[in-house]
C-alpha positions as CSV (number, residue, x, y, z in Angstrom):
1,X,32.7,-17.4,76.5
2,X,31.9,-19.4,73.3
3,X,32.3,-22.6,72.2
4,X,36.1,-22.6,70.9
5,X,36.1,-22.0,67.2
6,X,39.0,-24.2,66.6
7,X,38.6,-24.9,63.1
8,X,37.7,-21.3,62.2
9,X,40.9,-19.1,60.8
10,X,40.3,-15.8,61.7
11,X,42.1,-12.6,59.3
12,X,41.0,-9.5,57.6
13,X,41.2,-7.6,54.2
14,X,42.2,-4.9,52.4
15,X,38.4,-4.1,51.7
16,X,38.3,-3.2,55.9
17,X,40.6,-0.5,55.3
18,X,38.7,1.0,52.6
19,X,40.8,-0.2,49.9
20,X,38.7,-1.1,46.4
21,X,41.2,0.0,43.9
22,X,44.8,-1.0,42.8
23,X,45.7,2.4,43.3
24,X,43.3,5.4,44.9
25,X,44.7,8.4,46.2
26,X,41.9,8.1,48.9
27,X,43.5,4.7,50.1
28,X,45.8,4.1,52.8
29,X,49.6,2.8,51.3
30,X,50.3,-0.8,51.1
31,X,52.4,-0.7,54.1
32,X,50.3,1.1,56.1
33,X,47.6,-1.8,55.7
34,X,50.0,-4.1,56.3
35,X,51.3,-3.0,59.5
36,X,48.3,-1.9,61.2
37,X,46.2,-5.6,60.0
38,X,49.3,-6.9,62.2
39,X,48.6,-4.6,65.2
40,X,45.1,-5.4,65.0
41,X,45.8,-9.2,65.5
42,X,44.9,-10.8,62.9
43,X,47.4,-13.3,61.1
44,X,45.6,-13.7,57.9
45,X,45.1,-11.6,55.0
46,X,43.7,-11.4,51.6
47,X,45.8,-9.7,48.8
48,X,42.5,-7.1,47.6
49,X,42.8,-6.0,44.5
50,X,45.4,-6.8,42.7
51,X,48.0,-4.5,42.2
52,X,47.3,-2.6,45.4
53,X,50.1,-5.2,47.4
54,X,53.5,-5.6,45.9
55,X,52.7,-8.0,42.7
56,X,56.2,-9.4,42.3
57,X,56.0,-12.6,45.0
58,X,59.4,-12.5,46.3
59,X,58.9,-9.4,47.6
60,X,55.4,-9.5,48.8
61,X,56.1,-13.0,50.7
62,X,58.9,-11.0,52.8
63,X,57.0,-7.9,53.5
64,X,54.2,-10.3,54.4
65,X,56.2,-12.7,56.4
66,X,58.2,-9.7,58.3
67,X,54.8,-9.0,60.0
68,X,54.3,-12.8,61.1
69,X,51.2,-12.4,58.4
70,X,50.0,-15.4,55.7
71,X,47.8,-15.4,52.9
72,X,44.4,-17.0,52.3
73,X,43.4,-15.8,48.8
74,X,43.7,-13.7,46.1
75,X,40.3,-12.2,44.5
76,X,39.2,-12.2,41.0
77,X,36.1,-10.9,38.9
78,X,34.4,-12.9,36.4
79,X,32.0,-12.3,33.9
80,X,31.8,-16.3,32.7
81,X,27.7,-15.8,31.7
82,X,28.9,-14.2,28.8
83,X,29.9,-17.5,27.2
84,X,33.6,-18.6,25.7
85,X,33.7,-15.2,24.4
86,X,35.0,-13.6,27.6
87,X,36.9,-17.0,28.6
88,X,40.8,-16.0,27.2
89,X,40.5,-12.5,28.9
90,X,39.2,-13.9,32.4
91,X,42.0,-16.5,32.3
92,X,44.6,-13.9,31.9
93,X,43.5,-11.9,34.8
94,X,42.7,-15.4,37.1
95,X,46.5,-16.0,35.9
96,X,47.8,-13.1,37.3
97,X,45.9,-13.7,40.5
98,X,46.4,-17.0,41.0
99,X,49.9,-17.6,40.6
100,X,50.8,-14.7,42.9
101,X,48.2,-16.3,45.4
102,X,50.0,-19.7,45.2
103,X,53.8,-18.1,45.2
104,X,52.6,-16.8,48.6
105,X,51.3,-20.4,49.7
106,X,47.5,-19.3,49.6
107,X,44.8,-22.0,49.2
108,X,42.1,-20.0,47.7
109,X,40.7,-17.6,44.9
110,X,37.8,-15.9,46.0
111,X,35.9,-15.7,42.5
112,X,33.0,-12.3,42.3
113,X,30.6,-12.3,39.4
114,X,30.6,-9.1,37.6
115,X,28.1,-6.1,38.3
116,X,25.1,-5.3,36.4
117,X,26.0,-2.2,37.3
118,X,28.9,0.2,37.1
119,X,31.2,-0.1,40.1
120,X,31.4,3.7,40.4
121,X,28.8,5.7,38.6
122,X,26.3,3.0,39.6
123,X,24.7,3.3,36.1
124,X,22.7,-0.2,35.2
125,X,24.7,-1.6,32.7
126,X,23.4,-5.0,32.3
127,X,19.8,-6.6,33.1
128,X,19.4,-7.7,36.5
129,X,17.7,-11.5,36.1
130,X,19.8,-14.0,33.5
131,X,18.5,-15.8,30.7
132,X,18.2,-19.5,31.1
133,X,21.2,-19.7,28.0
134,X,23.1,-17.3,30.2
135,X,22.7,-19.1,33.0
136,X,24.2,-21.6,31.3
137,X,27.0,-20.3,30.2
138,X,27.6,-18.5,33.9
139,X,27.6,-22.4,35.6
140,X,29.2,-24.5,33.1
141,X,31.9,-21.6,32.7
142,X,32.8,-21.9,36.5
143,X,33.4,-25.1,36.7
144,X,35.6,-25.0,33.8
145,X,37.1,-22.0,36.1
146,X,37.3,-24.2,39.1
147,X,38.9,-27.5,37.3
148,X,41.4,-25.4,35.5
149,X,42.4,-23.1,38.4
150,X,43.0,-26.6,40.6
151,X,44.8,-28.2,37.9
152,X,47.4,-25.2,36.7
153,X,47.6,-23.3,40.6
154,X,46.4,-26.0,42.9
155,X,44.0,-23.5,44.4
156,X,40.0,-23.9,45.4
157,X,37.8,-21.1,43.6
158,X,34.7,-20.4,45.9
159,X,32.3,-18.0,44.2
160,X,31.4,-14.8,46.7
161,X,27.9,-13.8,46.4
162,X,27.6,-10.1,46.3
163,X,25.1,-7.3,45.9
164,X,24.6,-5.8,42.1
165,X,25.5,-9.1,40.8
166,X,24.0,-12.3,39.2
167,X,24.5,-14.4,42.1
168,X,23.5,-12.7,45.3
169,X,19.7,-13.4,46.6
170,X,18.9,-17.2,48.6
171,X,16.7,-18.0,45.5
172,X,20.0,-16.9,42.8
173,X,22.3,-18.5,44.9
174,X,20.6,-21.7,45.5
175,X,20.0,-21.8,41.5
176,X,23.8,-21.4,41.5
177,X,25.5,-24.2,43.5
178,X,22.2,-27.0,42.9
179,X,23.7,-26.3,39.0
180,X,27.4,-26.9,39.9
181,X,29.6,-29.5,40.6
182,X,30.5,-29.6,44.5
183,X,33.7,-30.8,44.2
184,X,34.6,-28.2,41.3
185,X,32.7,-24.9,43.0
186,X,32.9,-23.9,45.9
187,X,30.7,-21.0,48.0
188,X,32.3,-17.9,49.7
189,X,29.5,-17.2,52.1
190,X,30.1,-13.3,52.7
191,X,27.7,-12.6,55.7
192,X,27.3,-9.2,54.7
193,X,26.4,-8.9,51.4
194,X,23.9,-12.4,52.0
195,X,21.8,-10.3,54.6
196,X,22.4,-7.2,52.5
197,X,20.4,-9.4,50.0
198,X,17.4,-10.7,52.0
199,X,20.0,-14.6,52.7
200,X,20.2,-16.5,55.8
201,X,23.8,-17.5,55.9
202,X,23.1,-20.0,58.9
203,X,20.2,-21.5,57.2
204,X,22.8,-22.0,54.0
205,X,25.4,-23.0,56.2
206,X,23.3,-25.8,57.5
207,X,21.3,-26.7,54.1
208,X,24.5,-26.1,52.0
209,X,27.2,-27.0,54.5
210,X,29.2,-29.0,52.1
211,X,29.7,-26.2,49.5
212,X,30.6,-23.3,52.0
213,X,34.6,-23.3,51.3
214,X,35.5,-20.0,53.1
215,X,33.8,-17.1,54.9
216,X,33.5,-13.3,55.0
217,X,32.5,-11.7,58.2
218,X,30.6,-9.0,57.5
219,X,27.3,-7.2,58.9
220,X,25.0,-5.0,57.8
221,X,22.8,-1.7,59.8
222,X,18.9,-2.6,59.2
223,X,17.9,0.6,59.5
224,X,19.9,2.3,56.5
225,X,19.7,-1.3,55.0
226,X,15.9,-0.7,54.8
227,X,16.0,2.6,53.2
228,X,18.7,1.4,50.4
229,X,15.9,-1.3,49.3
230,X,13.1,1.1,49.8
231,X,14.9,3.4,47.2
232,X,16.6,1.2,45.1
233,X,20.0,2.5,46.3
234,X,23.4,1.3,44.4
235,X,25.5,-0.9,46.4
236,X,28.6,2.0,46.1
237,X,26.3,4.6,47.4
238,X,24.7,2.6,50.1
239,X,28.3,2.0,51.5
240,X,29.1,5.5,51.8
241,X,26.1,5.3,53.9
242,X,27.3,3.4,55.9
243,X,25.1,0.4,55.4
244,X,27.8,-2.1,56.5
245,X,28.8,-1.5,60.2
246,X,31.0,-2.4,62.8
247,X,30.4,-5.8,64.7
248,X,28.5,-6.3,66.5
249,X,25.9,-3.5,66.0
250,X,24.4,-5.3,62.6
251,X,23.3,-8.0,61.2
252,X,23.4,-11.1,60.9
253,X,24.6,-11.8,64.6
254,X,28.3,-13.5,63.8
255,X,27.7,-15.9,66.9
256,X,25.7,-18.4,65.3
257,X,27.2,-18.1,61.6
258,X,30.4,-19.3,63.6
259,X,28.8,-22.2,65.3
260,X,27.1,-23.3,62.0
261,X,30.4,-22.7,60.6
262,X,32.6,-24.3,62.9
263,X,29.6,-27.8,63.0
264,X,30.4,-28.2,60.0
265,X,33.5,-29.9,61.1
266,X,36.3,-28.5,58.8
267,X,38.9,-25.8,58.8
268,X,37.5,-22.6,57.4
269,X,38.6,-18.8,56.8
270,X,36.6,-16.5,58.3
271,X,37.6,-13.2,56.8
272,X,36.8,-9.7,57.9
273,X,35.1,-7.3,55.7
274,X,33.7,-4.3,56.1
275,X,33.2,-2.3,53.7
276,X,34.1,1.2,54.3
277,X,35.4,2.7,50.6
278,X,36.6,5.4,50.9
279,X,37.1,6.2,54.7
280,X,39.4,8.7,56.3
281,X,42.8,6.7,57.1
282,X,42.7,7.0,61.0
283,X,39.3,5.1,61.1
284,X,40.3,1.4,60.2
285,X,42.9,0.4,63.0
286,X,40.3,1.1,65.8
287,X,37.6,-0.9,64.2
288,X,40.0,-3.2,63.4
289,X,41.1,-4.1,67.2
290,X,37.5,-3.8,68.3
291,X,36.3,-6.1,65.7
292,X,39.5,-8.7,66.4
293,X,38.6,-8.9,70.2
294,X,34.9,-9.2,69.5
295,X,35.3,-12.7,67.2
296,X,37.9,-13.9,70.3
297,X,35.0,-13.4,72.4
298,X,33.0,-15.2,70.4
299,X,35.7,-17.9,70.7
300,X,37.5,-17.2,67.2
């Protein structure tokens, strides 16, 4: 048995049941994820995207508290490297987010820069690389994101590096946080997509431990990994792959992320997701139990 992960707060996501959508006919109901990320044994959740979990808070905190679950954070996309342009119409969605995230007593927005490429025909849509001005605009705009979110919802943002996006390799997201304020921005290290994208996430942990504000657990299969860079395979595609897997059979080994993690001696969410849109509906729970009693023998 591990070390005892005592400051690490263990919970899963919609995302694990192969939920992307507000509302997919190929999704499992609300309630089903609800009850079964219960059976499964985890006590935290993430609300996914909005509009998939009930949306008015008085109800949500009571179907959420009947299953002796809480919430961490809610999840936003950004597309701030567009300049003040795009700033009203990100607001109003962080608005929506946030304030349902904080009526449910979460501490968090998890905060995903846009894709440069369509999320389901996978067609390139925007350049890969930023400008310099773009740049720019992408790092001033989220700490403007960050203050403003803290001052009107008393949340944290931490920005979750992510495949198809601006911020995703070690070199982007390095350029990212030494360009941000620490105490404005913080980092959602997502295990998964880091690897997915060439990143150590225990060598950031321990050169950037001061930014890392929450974590996703995730892990990737090197084999179909290696043929989805080979080919230049879309990140939507390369899920239906499979090219996120079940711990532990990928990478990065979760052991040490959690060690790094838990050194870094304060309390952290460490929230599964794997990737799995869409899947059949009988296929989450199992994973889901396997998975929960993998991270307690880890000592989470």
């Amino acid at each position: 048995m591990s070390t005892v992960l005592d400051r690490i707060r263990v919970g899963s996501a919609p995302d694990s049941w192969g939920v992307w959508f507000a509302d997919d006919t190929r999704q499992v109901p609300w309630e089903r994820f609800l009850d079964e990320v219960a059976e499964a044994g985890y006590s935290w959740i993430e609300l996914g995207p909005y509009g998939y979990l009930p949306t008015d808070p008085a109800r949500l905190a009571d179907e959420v508290a009947r299953r002796h679950l809480k919430v961490s954070a809610g999840t936003v996309f950004t597309a701030l490297h567009r300049g003040p342009a795009v700033w009203e119409s990100t607001w109003e969605q962080v608005g929506r987010v946030a304030s349902l995230a904080q009526a449910v007593g979460a501490g968090h927005l998890v905060v995903i820069p846009s894709f440069w490429r369509d999320d389901k025909t996978a067609e390139i849509i925007e350049p890969p690389e930023l400008t310099t001005e773009q740049w720019a605009q992408l790092t001033r705009g989220m700490e403007r994101l960050g203050r403003a979110v803290r001052e009107t919802y008393g949340l944290d943002i931490v920005v979750h590096p992510h495949a198809d996006t601006h911020i995703d390799t070690e070199k982007h997201v390095e350029r990212f946080l030494d360009a941000t304020d620490s105490d404005l921005v913080g980092l959602c290290l997502d295990t998964g997509h880091y690897a997915y994208c060439g990143g150590d996430s225990v060598k950031l942990i321990e050169t950037y431990g001061e930014r890392i504000g929450y974590l996703h657990l995730k892990q990737v299969d090197p084999e179909i990994l290696a043929d989805v860079v080979a080919n230049g395979v879309p990140f939507g595609p390369a899920v239906r792959r499979g090219v996120m897997c079940e711990p532990p059979t990928g990478v990065p080994a979760l052991e040490p992320v959690l060690a790094a993690a838990q050194g870094l001696g304060v309390d952290l969410f460490a929230i599964v997701e794997q990737d799995m849109y869409p899947c059949p509906p009988d296929k989450p729970l199992p994973i889901a139990v396997r998975t929960r009693a993998f991270l307690r023998s880890c000592g989470a």
